[in-house]
N, C-alpha and C positions, 0 to 999 in steps of 0.2 A: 504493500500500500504506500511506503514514505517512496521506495523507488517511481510509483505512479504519478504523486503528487509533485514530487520534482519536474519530472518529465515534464509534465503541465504549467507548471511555471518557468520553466526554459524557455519552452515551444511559445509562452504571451510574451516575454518579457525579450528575448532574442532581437525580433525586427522591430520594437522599440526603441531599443539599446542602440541598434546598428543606426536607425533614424535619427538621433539624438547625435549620435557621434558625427553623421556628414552636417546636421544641424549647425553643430559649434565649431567644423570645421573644415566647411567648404570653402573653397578657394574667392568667392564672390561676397566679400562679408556688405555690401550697398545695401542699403533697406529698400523691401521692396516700391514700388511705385505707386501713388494713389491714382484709381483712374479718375478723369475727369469724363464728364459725360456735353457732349456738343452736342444741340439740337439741329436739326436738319428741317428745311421747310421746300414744302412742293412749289413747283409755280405752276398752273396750269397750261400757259400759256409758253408752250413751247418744251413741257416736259423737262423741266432743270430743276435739279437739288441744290441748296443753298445755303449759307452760313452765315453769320451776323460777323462782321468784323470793322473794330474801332480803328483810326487809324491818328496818332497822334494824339493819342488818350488822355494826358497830363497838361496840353492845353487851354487856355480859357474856351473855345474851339473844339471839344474832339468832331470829328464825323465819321461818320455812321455809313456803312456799305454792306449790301447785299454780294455777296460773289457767288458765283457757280463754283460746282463741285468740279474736280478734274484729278484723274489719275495718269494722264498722258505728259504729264508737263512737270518742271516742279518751278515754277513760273507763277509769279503773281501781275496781274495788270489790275488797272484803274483805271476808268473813264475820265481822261482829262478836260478841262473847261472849253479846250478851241474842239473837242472833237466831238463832228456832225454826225459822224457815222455810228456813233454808240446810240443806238434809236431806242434799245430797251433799258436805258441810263434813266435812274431818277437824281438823281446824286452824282455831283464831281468832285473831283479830289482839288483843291484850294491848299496850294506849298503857302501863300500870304500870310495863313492861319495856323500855319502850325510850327510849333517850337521845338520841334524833334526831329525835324528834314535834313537831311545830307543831300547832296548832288554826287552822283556815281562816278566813279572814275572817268567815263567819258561821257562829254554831252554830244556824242554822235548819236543819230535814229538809232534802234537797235528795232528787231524783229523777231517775233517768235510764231512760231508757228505750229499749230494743233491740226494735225492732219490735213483737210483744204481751208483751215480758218486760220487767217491772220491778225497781228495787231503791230503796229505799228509807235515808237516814240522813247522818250530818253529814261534813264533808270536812275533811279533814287533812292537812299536810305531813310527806313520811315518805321518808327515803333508803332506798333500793332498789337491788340487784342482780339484774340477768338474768343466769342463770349461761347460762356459752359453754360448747362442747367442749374437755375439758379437763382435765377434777379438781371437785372443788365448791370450791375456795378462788379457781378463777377466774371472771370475770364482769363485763361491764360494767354498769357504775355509775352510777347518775343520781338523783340526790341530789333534794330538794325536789320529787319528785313529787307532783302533784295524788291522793286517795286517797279512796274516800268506803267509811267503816267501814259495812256493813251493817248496820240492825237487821232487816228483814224484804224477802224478795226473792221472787219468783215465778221468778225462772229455774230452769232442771229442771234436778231435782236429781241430776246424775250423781256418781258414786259416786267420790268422790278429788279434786274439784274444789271448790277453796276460795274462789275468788272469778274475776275477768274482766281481762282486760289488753288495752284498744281502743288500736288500732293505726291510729285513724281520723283524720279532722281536726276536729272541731267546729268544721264549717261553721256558722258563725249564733252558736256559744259562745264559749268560749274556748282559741284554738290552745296558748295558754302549758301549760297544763293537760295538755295532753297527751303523750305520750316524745318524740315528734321537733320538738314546740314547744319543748320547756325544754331540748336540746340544741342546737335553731337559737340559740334564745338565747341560749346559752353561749359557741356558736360562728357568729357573724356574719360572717365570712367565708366561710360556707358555706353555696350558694344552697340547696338541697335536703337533706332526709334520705332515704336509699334502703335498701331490702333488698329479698331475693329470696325466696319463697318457695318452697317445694320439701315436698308433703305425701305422704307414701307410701299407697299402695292397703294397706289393712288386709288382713293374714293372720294366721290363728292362732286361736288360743280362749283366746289370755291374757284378763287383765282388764286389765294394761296393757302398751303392744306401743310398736317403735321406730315415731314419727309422723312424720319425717321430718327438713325443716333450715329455718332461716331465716339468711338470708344477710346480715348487718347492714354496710350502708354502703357492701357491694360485692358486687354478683349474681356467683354464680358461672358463670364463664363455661362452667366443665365438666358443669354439672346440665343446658344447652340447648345445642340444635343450630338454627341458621338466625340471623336478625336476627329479634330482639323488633319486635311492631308495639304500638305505642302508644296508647290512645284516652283522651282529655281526661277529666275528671271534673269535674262537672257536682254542684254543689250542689245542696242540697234547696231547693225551697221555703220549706219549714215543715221547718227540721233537730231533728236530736234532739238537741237540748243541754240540760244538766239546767238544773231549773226549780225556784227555789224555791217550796212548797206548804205550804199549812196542815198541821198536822201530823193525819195520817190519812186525808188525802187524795191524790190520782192523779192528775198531769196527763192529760187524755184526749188529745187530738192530734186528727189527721186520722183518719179511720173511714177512708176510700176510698185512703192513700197509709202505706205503710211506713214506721216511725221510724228513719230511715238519715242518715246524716250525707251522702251522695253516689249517685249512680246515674252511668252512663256509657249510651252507645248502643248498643242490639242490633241491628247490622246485618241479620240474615235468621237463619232457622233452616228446614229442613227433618226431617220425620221419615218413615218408612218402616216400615209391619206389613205385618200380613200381607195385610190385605183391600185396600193401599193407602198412598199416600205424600200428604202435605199439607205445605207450604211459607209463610212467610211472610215477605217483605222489609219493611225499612225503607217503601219507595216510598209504600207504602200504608197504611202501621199507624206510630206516633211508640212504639216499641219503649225501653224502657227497662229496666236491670239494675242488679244489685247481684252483689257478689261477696263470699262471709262462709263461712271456712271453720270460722263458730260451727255453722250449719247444715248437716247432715248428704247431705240430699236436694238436691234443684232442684225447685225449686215455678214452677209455670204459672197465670198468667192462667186463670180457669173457661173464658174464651171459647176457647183453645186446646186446654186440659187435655180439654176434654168431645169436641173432633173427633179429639182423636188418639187415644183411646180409644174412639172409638165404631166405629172399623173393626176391633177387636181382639173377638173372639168370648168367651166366659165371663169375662167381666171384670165385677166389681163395686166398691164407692164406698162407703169407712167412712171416720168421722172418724180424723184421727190427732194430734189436740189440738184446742186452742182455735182454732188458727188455719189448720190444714191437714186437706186431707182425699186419703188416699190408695185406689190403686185394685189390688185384686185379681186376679193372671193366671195364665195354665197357666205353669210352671217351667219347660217349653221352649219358652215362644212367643219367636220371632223378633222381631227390629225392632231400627233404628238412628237416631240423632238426629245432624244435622249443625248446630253454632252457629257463627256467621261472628260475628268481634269487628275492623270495617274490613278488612284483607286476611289476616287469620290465621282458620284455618277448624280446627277439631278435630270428628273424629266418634265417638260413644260407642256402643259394639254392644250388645245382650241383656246380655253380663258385666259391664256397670256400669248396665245400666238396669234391672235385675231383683235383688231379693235373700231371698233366705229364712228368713223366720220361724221362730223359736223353735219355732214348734206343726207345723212343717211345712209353709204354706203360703206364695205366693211375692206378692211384691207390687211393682207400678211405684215407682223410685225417681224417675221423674216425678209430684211431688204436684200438686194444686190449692189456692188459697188457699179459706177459707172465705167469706170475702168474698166474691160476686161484684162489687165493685166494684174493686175491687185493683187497678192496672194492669199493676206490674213485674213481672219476671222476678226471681229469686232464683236463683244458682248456689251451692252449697253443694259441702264436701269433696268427695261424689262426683263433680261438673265438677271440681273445682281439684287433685286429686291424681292427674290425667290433665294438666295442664298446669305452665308453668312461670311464674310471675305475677312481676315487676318493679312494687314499687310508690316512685312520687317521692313523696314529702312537701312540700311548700311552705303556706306562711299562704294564697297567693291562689291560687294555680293549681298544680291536679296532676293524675298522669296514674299511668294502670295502661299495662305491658306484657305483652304474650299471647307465649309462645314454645314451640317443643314441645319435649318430654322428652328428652334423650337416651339412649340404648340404654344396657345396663349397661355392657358394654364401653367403651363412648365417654367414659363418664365414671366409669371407674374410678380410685380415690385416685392409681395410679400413671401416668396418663396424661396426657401435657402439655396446657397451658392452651391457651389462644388465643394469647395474646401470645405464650407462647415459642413454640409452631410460627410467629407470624409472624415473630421474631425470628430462627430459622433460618434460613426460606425469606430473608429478605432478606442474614440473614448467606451462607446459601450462594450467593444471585446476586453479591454483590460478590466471594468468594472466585473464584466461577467465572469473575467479568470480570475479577481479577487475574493469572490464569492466562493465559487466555486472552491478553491483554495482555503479559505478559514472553513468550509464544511465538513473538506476533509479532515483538515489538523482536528477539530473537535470529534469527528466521529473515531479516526486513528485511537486519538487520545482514551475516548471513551471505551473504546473496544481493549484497549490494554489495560482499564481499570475496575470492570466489570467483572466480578467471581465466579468463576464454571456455577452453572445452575445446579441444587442437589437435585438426585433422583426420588419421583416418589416414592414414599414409603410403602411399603408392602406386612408393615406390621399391623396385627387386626385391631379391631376398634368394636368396642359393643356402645350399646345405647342405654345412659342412667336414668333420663327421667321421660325418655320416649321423643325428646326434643331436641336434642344435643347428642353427638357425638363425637367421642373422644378418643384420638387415636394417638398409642404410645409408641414413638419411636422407635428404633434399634439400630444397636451399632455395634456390630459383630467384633470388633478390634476391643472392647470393654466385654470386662470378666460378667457372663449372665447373670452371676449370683446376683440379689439382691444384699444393700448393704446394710440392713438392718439386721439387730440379733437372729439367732433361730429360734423359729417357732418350737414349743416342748410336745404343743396337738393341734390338731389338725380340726376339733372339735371349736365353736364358737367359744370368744373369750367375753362375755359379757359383765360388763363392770360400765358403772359411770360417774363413779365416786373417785377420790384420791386411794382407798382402801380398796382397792380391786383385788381380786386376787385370782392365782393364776389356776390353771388347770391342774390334778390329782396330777402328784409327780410318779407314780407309775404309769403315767400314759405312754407310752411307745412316743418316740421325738420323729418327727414326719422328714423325710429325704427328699432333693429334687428327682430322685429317681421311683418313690413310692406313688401307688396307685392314688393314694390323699391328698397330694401335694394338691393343691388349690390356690388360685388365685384369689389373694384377698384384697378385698375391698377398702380404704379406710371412708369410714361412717363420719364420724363426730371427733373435729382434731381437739386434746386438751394436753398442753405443753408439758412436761414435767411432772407426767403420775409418776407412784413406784406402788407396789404392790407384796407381800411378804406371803411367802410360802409357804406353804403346811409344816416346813419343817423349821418355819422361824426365823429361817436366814433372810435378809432382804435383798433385794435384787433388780436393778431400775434394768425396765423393760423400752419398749418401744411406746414412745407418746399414747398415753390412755385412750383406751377410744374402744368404739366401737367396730370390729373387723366379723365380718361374716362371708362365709363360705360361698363363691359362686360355682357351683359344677361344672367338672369339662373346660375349666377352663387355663388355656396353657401356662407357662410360667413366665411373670415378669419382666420385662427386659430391660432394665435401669441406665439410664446414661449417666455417666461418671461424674460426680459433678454435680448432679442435676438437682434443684429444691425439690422441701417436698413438694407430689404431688397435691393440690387442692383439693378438699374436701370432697367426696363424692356423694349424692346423696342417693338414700338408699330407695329401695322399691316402694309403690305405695302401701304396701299390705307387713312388710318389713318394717318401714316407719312406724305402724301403730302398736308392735309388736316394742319397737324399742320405746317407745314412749310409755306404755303398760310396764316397760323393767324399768325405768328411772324411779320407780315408787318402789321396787322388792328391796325386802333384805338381804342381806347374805346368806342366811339361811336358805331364803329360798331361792336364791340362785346355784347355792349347793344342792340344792332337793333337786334342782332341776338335772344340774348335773349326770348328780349317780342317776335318776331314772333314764 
């Protein structure tokens, strides 16, 4: 048993011990990161998620801007004062007003470029607030950001959006430039920048709706369910980093590859209509993506775009900009698209592949580029507000994480994290091995202190007043005699006076071995008779009393030791016998005697 109970406290106490000891002596002693929680807002117009951002906070002045969300870039613009072209501007950025502005290195135009969308104008240093959940007086802070003032932009013009906030890396540019460059910088002890994305499926007919959350520094463990799968991200070629350019001119880029600072690998995709299902892997095709929850849709390769639509019945092919072209379908056709990202698989039915027009009519939110030369895949809001996106930030190497949504339930505000339910389950197994543990050591304990049980007795037992029975023990290892004198007869000795006296001494003296031997009874205890003999001599007998003869009945069996036994009382018909002798004399208890 103690061998057991060891065991059992090895087996709790072992991957505690070993958990405690990487605790106090892992190589990263930083505490960990509080996440901050950024709100995200929908616009309807035009499909863009948004963020609240101060710029020059500490002046009498701050101002206040709406940005688009962007993962293609890590680029920030503002709508400047002379620029006509920002149509969906409500707000311009005013250097007069604020008391935190640097001038960039160089006042040449600079340009940046977001796949066919351009901006154009010079770069300045400008402390900046992302506001969190919270109040608008809170918000994390990042001072010296990289900022290029807009004069003239081609980005589409949604209605409330003042400028772009890239979240990218400038691969091929400069990382410093960008928010999770100038905070690594900051902080050097910290290998990666991290946040979680979390975009909400648009409902409503506001103009601006809740767009969801972004999780700064620390994914929320409660927005996904499963382990995140990770896939490396893979620089551009030819990145998008701004470029200075004669003033009035346009970097052109690559015609055939999208201006993205990163792409990652498309493992396989399959889709499903009505006439049909078409599939393609990795194995066969060098599959590449991007992930930009600037863009709305999910745009396809032509070579793709044209087979998955060609088994769909009344389907038709209008431009839907410069750069894309989308396809026309009945409002209840069927079909689902399944994307594999390494071993994370999400599938999107009719209700996110279909939506409907202002005018009535309904159109695939699977586009095509214009280009047929194009080769990547494009995921926009509607892929990424169906999943849960972990993005690391590093100078050299980074990575996206793919995870799925959790149910509302599962990640409702009042619902415990990861950690505390692990924190339980491990608190409740050690609670349960401590228990377990002190029940042994008591029952142990108790079982070593517990005397062998005696066996019952097998000594007879008769019945004295028909109510009661009384059984004499025996213990074969003590001599059977009894310890009292020996009887002289075997005949009743009745006496109940001090002056008792004993039986005619020519009686024959009774044996344990003789047919008389008789178990006697005691009647009536009186301490300290003594009785004188016929022949005069005195001679102190066994405590006075009353002893009469029970027949057949075996011999004694006394425990060593043992008090006397307690009075026994006699039969009823014997009772009144000896109560009729407490009145005789000795005569005639002699008389009775010899007769």
């Amino acid at each position: 048993m103690s061998r057991f109970l060891a065991v059992c406290l090895v087996l709790i106490w072992a991957p505690l011990a070993v958990q405690s000891w990487h605790l106090f002596n892992r190589a990263d002693p930083l505490p960990a990161l509080q996440m901050l929680t950024i709100p995200l807002s929908f616009h309807s117009d035009g499909s863009r998620y948004s963020v609240d951002v101060t710029m020059s906070p500490n002046s009498s002045q701050p101002q206040h801007f709406k940005f688009a969300l962007s993962t293609s870039t890590g680029y920030t613009y503002v709508s400047g004062p002379s620029c006509v072209t920002c149509g969906g501007a409500t707000e311009w950025y005013n250097q007069g007003i604020s008391n935190s502005v640097q001038q960039g290195p160089s006042q040449e135009i600079q340009n940046v470029t977001v796949l066919d969308q351009q901006v154009k104008g010079k770069m300045i240093k400008e402390d900046c607030v992302l506001k969190t959940k919270g109040g608008t007086s809170a918000g994390w802070s990042y001072p010296n950001q990289t900022v290029v003032v807009a004069n003239s932009s081609t980005f589409s013009n949604t209605s409330g959006i003042d400028g772009l906030i890239g979240l990218g890396t400038n691969f091929g540019g400069s990382f410093l430039d960008t928010p999770p460059g100038q905070w690594l910088r900051k902080n050097p002890q910290r290998t990666n920048f991290t946040y979680g994305m979390q975009l909400n499926i648009p409902s409503g007919n506001d103009t601006i709706m809740d767009g969801g959350l972004l999780h700064w520094f620390t994914p929320d463990s409660n927005a996904y369910q499963g382990d995140p799968v990770y896939q490396k991200i893979q620089p551009r070629t030819v990145p998008a980093a701004a470029t200075t350019v004669a003033s009035g001119s346009v970097s052109s880029g690559d015609n055939h590859t999208l201006n993205t600072d990163w792409v990652i690998t498309l493992d396989s995709f399959s889709f499903v209509g009505s006439a049909g299902s078409f599939s393609q892997s990795q194995g066969t095709s060098n599959m590449k993506a991007i992930l930009d929850p600037y863009y709305p849709d999910i745009y396809f390769p032509q070579i793709y775009s044209k087979i998955i639509y060609a088994g769909i019945p009344g389907v038709s092919v209008r431009s839907a900009g410069s750069a894309t072209n989308q396809y026309t379908v009945a409002c209840d056709q069927k079909m689902s698209l399944s994307v594999t990202f390494g071993r994370f698989t999400i599938s999107l039915t009719e209700a996110h592949l279909i939506k409907k027009q202002s005018d009535g009519t309904c159109v695939g939110t699977i586009q095509e580029w214009s280009d047929q030369g194009v080769p990547e895949f494009l995921f926009g809001s509607a892929f990424i507000s169906n999943v849960y996106l972990i993005f690391v930030i590093t100078e050299q190497e980074s990575s996206i994480g793919f995870a799925a949504r959790s149910t509302p339930s599962s990640s409702s505000s009042g619902g415990l994290s990861k950690g505390a339910i692990a924190g339980i389950a491990v608190g409740s197994a050690v609670a349960a091995g401590l228990i377990v543990g002190v029940i042994s050591y008591f029952l142990l304990r108790r079982k070593r202190l517990v005397r062998p049980v005696q066996q019952k007795s097998t000594s007879p037992s008769f019945d004295v007043d028909g109510s009661q029975e009384i059984t004499i023990k025996q213990n074969t290892s003590i001599d059977p005699y009894p310890i009292t004198p020996p009887l002289t007869s075997s005949r009743p000795l009745l006496s109940s006076q001090s002056d008792s006296r004993t039986s005619p001494s020519n009686s024959p003296p009774a044996t344990p071995q003789s047919p008389e031997w008789r178990h006697l009874s005691y009647a009536t205890y009186q301490a300290g008779a003594s009785s004188t003999a016929p022949s005069g001599s005195s001679q102190q007998i066994a405590p006075a009393g009353r002893l009469e003869t029970i027949p057949d009945s075996p011999p004694p069996y006394l425990h060593s030791g043992a008090p006397w036994l307690q009075p026994v009382p006699s039969s009823p018909r014997r009772q009144k016998e000896m109560e009729a002798g407490q009145h005789a004399t000795s005569e005639d208890i002699q008389e009775q005697t010899i007769a």
